[in-house]
C-alpha positions in Angstrom: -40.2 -20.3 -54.7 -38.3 -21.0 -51.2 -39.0 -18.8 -48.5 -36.1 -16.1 -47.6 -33.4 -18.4 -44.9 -34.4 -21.3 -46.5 -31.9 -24.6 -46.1 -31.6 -26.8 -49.7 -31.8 -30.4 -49.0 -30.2 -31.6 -52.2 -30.2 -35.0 -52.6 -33.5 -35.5 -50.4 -34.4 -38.9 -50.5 -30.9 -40.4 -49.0 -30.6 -42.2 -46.0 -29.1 -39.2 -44.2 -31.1 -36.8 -45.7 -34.1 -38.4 -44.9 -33.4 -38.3 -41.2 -32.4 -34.7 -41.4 -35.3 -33.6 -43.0 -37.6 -35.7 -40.1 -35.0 -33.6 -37.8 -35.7 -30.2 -39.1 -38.8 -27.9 -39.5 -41.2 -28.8 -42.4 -40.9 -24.9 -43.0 -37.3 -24.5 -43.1 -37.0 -27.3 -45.5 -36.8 -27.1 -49.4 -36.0 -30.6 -50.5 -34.7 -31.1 -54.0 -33.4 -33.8 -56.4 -30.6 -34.4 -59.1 -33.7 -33.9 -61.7 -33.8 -30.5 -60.1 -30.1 -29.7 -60.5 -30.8 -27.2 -63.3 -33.8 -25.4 -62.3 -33.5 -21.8 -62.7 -35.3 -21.0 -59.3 -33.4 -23.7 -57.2 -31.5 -21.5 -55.2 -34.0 -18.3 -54.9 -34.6 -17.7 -50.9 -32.2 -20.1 -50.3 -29.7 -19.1 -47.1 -28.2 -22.6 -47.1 -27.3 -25.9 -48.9 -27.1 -29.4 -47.5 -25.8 -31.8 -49.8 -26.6 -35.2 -49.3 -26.3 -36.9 -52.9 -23.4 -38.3 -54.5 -22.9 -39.8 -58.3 -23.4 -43.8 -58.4 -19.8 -43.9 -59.9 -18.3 -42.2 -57.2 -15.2 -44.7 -56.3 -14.8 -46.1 -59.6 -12.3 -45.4 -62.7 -15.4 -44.1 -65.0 -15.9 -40.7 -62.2 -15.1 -37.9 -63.4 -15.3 -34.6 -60.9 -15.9 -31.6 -63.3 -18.7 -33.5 -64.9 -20.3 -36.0 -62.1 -19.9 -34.5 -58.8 -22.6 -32.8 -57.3 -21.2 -31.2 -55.0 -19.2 -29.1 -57.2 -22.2 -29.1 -60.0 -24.1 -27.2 -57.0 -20.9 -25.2 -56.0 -20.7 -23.7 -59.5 -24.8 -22.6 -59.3 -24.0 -20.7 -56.6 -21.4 -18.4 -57.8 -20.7 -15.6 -55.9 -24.4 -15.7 -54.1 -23.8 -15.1 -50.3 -25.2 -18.6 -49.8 -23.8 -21.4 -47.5 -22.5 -24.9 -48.1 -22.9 -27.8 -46.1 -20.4 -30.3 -47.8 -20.9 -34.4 -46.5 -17.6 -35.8 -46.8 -15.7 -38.9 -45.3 -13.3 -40.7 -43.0 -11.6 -42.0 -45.7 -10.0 -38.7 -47.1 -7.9 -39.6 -43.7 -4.1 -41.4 -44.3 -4.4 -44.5 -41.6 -3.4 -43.7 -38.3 -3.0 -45.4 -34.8 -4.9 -42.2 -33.0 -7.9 -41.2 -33.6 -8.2 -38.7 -36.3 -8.3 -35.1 -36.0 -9.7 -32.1 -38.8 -5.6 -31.7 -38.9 -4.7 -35.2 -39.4 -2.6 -36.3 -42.3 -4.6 -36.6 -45.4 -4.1 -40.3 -47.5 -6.7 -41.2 -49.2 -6.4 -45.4 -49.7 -9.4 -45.9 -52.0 -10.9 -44.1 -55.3 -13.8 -43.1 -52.4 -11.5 -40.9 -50.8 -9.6 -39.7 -53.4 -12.9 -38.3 -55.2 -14.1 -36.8 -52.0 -10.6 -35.3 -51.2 -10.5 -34.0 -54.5 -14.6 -32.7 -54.3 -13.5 -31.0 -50.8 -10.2 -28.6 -52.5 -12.9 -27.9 -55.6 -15.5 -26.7 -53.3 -12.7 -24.7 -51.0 -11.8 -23.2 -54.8 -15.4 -22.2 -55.4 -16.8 -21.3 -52.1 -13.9 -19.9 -49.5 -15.9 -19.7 -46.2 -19.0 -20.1 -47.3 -17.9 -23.7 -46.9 -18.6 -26.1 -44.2 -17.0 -29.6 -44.6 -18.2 -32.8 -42.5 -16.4 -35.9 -42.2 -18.3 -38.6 -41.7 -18.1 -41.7 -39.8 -19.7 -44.8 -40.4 -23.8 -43.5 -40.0 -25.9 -46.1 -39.4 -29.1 -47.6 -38.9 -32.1 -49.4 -40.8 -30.2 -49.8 -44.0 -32.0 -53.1 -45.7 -32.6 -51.2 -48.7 -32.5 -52.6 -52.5 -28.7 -51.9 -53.1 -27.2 -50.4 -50.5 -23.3 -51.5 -49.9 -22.9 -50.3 -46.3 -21.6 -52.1 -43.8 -24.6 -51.8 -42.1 -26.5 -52.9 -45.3 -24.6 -56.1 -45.6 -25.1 -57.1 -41.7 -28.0 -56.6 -42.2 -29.1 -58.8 -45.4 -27.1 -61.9 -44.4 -28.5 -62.2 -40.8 -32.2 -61.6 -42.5 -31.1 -63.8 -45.1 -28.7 -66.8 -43.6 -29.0 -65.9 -40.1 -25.8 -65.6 -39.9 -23.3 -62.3 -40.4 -20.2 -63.3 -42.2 -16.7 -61.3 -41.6 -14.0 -61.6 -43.9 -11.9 -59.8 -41.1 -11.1 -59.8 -37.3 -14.5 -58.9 -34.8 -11.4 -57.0 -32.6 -11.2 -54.5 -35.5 -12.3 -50.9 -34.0 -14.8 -48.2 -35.8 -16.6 -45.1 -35.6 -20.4 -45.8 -35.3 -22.5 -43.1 -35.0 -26.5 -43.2 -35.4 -28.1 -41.7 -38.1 -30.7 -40.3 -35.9 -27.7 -38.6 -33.4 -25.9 -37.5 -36.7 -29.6 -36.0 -38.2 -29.7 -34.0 -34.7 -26.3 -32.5 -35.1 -26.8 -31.7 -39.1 -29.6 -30.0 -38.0 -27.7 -27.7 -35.7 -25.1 -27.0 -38.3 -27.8 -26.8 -41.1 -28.7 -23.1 -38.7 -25.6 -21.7 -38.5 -23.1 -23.5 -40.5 -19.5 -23.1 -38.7 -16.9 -23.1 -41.9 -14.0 -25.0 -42.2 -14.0 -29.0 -41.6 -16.0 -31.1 -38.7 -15.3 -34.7 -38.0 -18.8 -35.7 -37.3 -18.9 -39.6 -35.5 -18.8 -40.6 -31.7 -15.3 -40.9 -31.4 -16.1 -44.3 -29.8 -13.7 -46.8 -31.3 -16.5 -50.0 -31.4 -14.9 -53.1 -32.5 -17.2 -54.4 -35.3 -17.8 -58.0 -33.9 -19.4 -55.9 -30.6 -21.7 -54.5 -32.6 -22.8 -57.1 -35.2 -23.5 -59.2 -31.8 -25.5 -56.6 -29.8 -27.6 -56.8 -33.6 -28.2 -60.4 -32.9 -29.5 -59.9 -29.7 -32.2 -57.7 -30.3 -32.5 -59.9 -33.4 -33.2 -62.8 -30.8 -31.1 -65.2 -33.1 -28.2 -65.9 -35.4 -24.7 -66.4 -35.6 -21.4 -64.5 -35.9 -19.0 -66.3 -38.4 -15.5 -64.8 -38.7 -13.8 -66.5 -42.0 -10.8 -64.5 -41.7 -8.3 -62.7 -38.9 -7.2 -59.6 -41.2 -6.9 -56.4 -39.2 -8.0 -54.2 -41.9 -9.7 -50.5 -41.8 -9.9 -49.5 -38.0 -10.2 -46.0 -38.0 -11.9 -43.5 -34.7 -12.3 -39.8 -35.2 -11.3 -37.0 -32.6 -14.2 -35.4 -32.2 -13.3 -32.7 -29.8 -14.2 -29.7 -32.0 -17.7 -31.1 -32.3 -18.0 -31.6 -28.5 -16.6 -28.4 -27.6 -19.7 -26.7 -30.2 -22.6 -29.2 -29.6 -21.7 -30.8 -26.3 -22.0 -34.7 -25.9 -22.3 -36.9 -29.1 -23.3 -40.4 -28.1 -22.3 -42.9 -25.3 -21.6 -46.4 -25.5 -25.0 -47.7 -24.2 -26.9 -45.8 -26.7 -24.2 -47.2 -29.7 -26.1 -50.7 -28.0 -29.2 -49.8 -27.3 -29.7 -48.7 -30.6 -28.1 -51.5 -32.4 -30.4 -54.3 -30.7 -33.2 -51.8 -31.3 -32.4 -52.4 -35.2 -32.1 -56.3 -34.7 -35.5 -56.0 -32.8 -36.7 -53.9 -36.0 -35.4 -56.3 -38.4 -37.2 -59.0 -36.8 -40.7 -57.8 -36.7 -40.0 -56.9 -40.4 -39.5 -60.1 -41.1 -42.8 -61.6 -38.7 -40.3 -63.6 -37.1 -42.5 -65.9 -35.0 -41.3 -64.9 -31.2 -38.9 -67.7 -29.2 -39.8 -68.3 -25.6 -36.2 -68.9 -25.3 -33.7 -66.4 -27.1 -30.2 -67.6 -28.3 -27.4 -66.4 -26.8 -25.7 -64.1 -29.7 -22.3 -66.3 -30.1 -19.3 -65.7 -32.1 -17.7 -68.8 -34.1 -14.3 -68.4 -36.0 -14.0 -70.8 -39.0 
């Protein structure tokens, strides 16, 4: 059984939830699993839950909300419990916009992604009230060379260990928001405590252009090539994140959005036992 103030990290062995556990004390942690979903004592002690899983059809024609989603699987176990709810939502519940998005911003949804977490965020609202705390997400990143994963990140990743090269089927000018999973474990940490309510855009509200970052990769890499197969402006999107600043102070500055991502090049290298060059490459961009 979970000690009394107790926060439920479901969905424990996720990328995000990994860091946040590593952020958080041993003690105040109760990690769980799907397999656990239906354990009678799952929520016993329990002050507050972190969800950090999602269904592997999540996106696709075959989800089905009342039956697949966690979230709202979790949502129904609590009941009327005066227990908390950390939701982990997304960006893309955002309609495309020029500015950077705001917790008020027009909702538009333009892939079955964000239509199922759109529709996961009004069920929980249903269920919970303000017991619920909803976080947007930007683009988290970091070491992401696992079996399967689809992430941007991910896919950098793989072709440069793989080709040497990273491949974009779009412009290197287009502009996102990156923010470190480490950074975003230390802020769900914070809001893990004392969940606020109501919806937090949670990214550095640094609008990166994509090609900066795949090349700063390269360099701590120490090799490798940026191809760019095709012009296409396509998915820029920065968050306003002026409610999180105003409640946890500064998020993350440009040199650390570098630092950290020739510290995963570096990373990726040593995992591979690249032999070390006594003269690095200058990290170039090509356009083909």
């Amino acid at each position: 059984m979970a000690e009394p103030g107790q926060i439920l990290l479901f969905g424990a062995g996720s990328f995000i939830a990994q860091a946040l556990q590593a952020a958080l004390p041993a003690a105040l942690v109760r990690p769980a699993s799907h397999a656990e979903l239906d354990r009678p004592d799952l929520l016993d002690g329990i002050a507050t839950v972190v969800n950090c899983a999602k269904h592997p059809a999540i996106g696709s024609a075959h989800y089905e909300l009342a039956t697949m989603d966690p979230d709202l699987a979790l949502a129904r176990r609590i009941g009327e419990r005066p227990i908390r709810y950390v939701m982990l939502s997304s960006r893309k519940v955002y309609a495309p916009a020029d500015a950077p998005l705001a917790e008020t911003a027009a909702l538009g949804p333009q892939d079955g992604y964000g239509r199922h977490k759109l529709a996961a965020e009004e069920a929980l609202r249903a269920e919970l009230g303000e017991r619920l705390t909803i976080l947007r997400l930007a683009n988290i990143f970091g070491d992401e060379r696992w079996p399967g994963r689809r992430t941007f990140l991910a896919l950098v990743l793989n072709r440069l260990a793989e080709t040497g090269t990273i491949r974009f089927d779009m412009s290197p000018f287009v502009a996102r928001d990156f923010l470190p999973v480490a950074r975003c474990a230390a802020l769900l940490a914070r809001i893990a405590r004392e969940p606020p309510g109501g919806v937090l855009n949670i990214g550095s509200g640094i609008g990166l252009p994509t090609g900066r970052l795949a090349l700063w990769i390269i360099e701590g890499f120490g090799r490798g090539e940026l191809v760019v197969a095709r012009p296409d402006e396509t998915d820029s999107f920065v968050l306003d994140v002026a409610r999180l600043q105003a409640a946890y102070g500064p998020v993350c500055s440009l040199a650390e959005l570098a630092e950290t991502c020739r510290a995963i090049g570096r990373r990726l290298a040593d995992s591979l036992a690249a032999p070390a060059s006594s003269q690095p490459v200058e990290p170039r961009a090509t356009a083909r």
